[in-house]
C-alpha positions as CSV (number, residue, x, y, z in Angstrom):
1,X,153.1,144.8,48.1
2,X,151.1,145.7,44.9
3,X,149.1,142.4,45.2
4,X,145.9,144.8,47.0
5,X,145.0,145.7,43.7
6,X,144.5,142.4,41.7
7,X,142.7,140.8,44.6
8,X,140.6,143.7,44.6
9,X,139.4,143.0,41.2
10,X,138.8,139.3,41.6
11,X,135.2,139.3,43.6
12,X,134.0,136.0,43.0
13,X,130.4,136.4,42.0
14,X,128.0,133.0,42.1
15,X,125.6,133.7,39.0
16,X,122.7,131.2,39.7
17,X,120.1,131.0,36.2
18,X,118.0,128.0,34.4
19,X,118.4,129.1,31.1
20,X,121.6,128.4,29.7
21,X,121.3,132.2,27.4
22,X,121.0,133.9,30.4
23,X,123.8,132.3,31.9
24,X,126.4,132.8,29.1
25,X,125.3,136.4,28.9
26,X,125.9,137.4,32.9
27,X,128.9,135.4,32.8
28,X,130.6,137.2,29.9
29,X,129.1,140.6,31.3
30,X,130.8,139.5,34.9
31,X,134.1,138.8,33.1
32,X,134.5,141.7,31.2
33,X,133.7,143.5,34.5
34,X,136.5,141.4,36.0
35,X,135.3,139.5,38.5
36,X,135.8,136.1,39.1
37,X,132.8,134.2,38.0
38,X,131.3,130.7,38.7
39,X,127.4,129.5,37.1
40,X,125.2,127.3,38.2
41,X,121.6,126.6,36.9
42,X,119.6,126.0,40.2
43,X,119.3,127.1,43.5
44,X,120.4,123.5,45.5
45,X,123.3,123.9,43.6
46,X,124.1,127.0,44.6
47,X,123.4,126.4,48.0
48,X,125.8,122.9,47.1
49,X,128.6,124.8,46.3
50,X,128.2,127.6,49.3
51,X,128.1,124.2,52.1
52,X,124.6,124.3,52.9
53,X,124.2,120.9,52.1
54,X,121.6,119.0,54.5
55,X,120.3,122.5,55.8
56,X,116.1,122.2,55.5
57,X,115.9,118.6,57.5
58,X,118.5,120.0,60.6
59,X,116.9,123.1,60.5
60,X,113.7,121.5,61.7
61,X,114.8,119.0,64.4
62,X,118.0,122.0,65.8
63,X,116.5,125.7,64.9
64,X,119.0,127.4,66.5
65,X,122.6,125.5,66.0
66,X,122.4,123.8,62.5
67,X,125.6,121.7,62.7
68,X,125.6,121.7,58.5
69,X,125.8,125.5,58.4
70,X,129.7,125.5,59.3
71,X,130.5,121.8,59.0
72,X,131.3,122.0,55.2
73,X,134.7,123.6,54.9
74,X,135.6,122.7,51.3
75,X,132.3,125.2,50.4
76,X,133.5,128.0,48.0
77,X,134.2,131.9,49.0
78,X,131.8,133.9,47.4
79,X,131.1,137.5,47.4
80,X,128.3,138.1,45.8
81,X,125.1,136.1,43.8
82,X,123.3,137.0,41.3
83,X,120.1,134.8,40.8
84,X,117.6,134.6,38.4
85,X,114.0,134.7,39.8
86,X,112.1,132.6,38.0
87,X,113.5,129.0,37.8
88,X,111.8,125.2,38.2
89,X,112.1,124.2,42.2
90,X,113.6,126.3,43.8
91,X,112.9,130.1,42.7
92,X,115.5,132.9,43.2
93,X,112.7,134.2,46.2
94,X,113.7,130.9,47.8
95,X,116.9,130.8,47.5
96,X,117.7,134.4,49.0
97,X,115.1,133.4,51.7
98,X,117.7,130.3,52.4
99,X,120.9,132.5,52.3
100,X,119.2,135.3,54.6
101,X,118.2,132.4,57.2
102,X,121.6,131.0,57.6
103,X,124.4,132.2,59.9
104,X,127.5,131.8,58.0
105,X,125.7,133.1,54.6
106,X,123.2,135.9,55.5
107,X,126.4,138.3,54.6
108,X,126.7,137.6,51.4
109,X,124.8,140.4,48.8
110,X,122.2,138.5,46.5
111,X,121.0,140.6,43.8
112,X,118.0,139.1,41.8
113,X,117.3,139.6,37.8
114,X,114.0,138.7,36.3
115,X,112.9,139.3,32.8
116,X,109.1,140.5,34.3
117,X,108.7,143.9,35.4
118,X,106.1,142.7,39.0
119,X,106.3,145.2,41.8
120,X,104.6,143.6,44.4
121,X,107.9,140.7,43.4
122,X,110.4,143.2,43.3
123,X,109.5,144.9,46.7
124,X,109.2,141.6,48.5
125,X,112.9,140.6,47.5
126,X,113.8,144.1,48.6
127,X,112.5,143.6,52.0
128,X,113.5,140.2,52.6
129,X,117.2,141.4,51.9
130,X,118.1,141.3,48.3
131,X,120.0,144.3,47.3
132,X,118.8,145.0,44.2
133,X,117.0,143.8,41.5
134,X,118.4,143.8,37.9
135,X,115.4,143.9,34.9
136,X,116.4,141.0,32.0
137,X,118.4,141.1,30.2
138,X,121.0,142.4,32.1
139,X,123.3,144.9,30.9
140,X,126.7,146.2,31.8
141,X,125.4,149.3,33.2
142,X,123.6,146.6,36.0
143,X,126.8,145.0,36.4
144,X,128.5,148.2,37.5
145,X,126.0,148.6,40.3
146,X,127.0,145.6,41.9
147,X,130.6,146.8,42.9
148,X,128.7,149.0,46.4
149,X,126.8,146.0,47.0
150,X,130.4,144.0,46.8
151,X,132.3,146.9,49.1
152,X,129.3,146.8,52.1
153,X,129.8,142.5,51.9
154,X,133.1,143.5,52.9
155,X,133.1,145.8,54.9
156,X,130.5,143.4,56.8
157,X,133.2,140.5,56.8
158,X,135.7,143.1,58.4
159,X,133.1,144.3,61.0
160,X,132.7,140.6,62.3
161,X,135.8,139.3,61.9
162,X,137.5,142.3,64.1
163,X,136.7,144.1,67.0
164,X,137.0,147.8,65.5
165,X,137.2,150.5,67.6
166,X,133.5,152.7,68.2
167,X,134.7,155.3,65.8
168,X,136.1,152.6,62.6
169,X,132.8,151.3,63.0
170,X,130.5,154.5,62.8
171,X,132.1,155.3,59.9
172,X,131.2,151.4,58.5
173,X,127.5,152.4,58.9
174,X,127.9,155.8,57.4
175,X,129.5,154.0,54.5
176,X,126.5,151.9,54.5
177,X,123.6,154.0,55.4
178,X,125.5,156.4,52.6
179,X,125.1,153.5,49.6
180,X,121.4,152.9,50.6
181,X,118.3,152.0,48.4
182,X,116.6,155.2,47.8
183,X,119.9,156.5,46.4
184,X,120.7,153.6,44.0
185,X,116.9,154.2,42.6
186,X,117.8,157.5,42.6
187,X,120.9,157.0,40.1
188,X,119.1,154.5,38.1
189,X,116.8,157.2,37.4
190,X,119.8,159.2,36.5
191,X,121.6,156.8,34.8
192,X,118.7,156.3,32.1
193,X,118.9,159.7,31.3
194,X,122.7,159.8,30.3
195,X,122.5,156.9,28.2
């Protein structure tokens, strides 16, 4: 009834950064990209504000059924976090490691922004599930990239949530396998040159 479209636009991104320049920046950056946008300046409180409240001490004494990871219901929906690496206690590294290691949160995209250029960092948040990782400061052009990242989290959600038929879902993965990370470093490459 029309109403597809504005929901469309409102992604709720979690932008999770120490320094209170860096967060007014990606906020107004996720605004103006139209999504909707809430900041936080650690990591417990991100993971405060997603439910995963008690998670570390469960975790130990239950690995396999954490009670906390769907006990919370008043958590907030979010689509997509953005996290700053480098921040006192809990580092953007440990809080992606958290999301990816709990059931009701591993679907979420986390993409990670750091003002230092390391490799050996950027690699390891790669392979332990971040989808990308955005050089400080961030700029508009980043922003854009998040919308695949956004689109595979739902398509995800809709994967899980129904049973599709074999072919709905091959096509899923071809959307997925399509939007993978050696193309997105391809088009950064590209994208340099056009601007």
């Amino acid at each position: 009834m029309g109403m597809g479209m504005a929901a469309e636009t409102q992604f709720h991104v979690l932008a999770v950064d120490d320094s209170q320049f860096d967060r007014k920046l990606i906020e107004r950056l996720l605004k103006i990209s139209s999504y909707q946008v809430t900041v936080v300046d650690s990591g417990s409180k991100a993971l405060e504000l997603l439910g995963l409240y008690e998670d570390e001490e469960r975790n130990s004494n239950s690995a396999s059924v954490s009670p906390y990871h769907n006990l919370r219901r008043d958590h907030v929906e979010v689509n997509l976090i953005i996290t700053d690496y480098c921040m006192p206690g809990m580092t953007g590294y440990d809080l992606l490691r958290k999301i990816k290691e709990s059931e009701s949160l591993k679907d979420i995209p986390v993409v990670i922004m750091s003002s230092e250029n390391v490799p050996s960092r950027i690699n390891r948040c790669l392979e332990d599930g971040a989808e990308d990782f955005f050089l400080k400061p961030v700029q508009l052009s980043d922003v854009k990239k998040l919308k695949p990242h956004l689109m595979k989290g739902r398509y995800k959600e809709e994967t899980d949530h129904q049973q599709f038929n074999s072919n709905k879902r091959k096509s899923i993965e071809e959307i997925d396998s399509s939007t993978d990370r050696t193309r997105c470093r391809y088009n950064d490459e590209l994208d340099t040159d056009t601007s």
